[in-house]
C-alpha positions as CSV (number, residue, x, y, z in Angstrom):
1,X,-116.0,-79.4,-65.0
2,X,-114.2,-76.1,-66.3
3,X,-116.5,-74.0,-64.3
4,X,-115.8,-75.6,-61.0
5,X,-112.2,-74.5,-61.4
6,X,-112.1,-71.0,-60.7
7,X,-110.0,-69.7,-58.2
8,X,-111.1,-69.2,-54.5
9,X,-109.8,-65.5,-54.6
10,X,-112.7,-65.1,-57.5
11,X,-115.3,-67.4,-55.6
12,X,-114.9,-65.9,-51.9
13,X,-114.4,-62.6,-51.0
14,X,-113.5,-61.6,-47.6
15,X,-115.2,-60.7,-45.1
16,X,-114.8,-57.9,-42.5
17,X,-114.4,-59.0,-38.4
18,X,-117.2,-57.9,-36.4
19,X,-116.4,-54.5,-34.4
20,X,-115.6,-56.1,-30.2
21,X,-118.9,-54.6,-28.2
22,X,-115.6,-52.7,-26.3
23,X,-114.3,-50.3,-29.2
24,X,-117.8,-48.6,-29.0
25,X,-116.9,-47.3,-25.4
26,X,-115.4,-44.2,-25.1
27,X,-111.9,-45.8,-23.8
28,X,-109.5,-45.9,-26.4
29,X,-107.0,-48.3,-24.5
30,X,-107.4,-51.9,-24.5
31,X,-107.5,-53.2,-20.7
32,X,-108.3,-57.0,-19.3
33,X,-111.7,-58.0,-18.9
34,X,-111.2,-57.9,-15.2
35,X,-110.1,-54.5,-14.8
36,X,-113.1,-53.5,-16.8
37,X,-115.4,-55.4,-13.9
38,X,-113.0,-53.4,-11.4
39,X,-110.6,-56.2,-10.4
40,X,-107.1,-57.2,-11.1
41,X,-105.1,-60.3,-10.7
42,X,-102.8,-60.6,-7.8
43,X,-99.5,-61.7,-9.2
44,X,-97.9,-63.7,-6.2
45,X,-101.1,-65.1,-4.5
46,X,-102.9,-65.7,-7.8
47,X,-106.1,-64.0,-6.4
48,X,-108.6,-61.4,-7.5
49,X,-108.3,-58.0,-5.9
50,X,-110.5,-55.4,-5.9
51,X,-109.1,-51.7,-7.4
52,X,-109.3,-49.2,-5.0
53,X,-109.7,-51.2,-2.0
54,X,-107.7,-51.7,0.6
55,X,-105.0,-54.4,-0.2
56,X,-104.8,-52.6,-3.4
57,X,-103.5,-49.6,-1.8
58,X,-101.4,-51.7,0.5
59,X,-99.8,-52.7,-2.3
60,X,-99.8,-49.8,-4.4
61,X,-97.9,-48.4,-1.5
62,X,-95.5,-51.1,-1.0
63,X,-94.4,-50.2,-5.0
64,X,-96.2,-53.1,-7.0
65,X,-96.7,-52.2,-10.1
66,X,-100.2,-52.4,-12.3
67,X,-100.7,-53.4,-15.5
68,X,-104.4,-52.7,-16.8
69,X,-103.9,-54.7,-20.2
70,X,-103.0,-57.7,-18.6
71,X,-104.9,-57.3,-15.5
72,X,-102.4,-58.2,-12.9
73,X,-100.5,-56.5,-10.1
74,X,-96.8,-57.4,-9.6
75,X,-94.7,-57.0,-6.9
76,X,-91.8,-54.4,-7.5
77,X,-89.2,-55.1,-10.2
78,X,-86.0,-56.3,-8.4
79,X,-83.7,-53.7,-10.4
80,X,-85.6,-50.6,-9.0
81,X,-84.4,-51.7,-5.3
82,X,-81.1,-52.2,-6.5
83,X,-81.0,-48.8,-8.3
């Protein structure tokens, strides 16, 4: 019965997470899954656009703003109009 009372800490030693198949890329920078497969999350309509197409640079042009680690496109922050 003594025996069985050791400690975890001196039972189980830890163990190391697996390396994400993504950190082996070259791309230091995490970014959403769907910007990886080239598409991003439209903010307002809740639908998948494609980066580099057409609404995208609608939009891009009407000031939304990106963000890649997310994976969504927003429309323009109100206090930049205001500014």
């Amino acid at each position: 019965p003594e025996k069985r009372n050791k400690r975890l800490s001196e039972v189980m030693t830890p163990i190391k997470p697996k390396a994400s198949p993504s950190s082996s890329s070259s791309d230091t920078s995490q970014v959403a899954h769907c910007v990886s497969q080239g598409l991003l999350l439209n903010e307002e309509t809740s639908r998948l656009i494609k980066i580099g197409k057409g609404t995208y640079h609608k939009l891009i042009k009407e000031g939304w703003e990106v963000d890649k680690k997310a994976g969504v496109i927003s429309p323009p922050s109100k206090k930049k109009k205001s500014a």
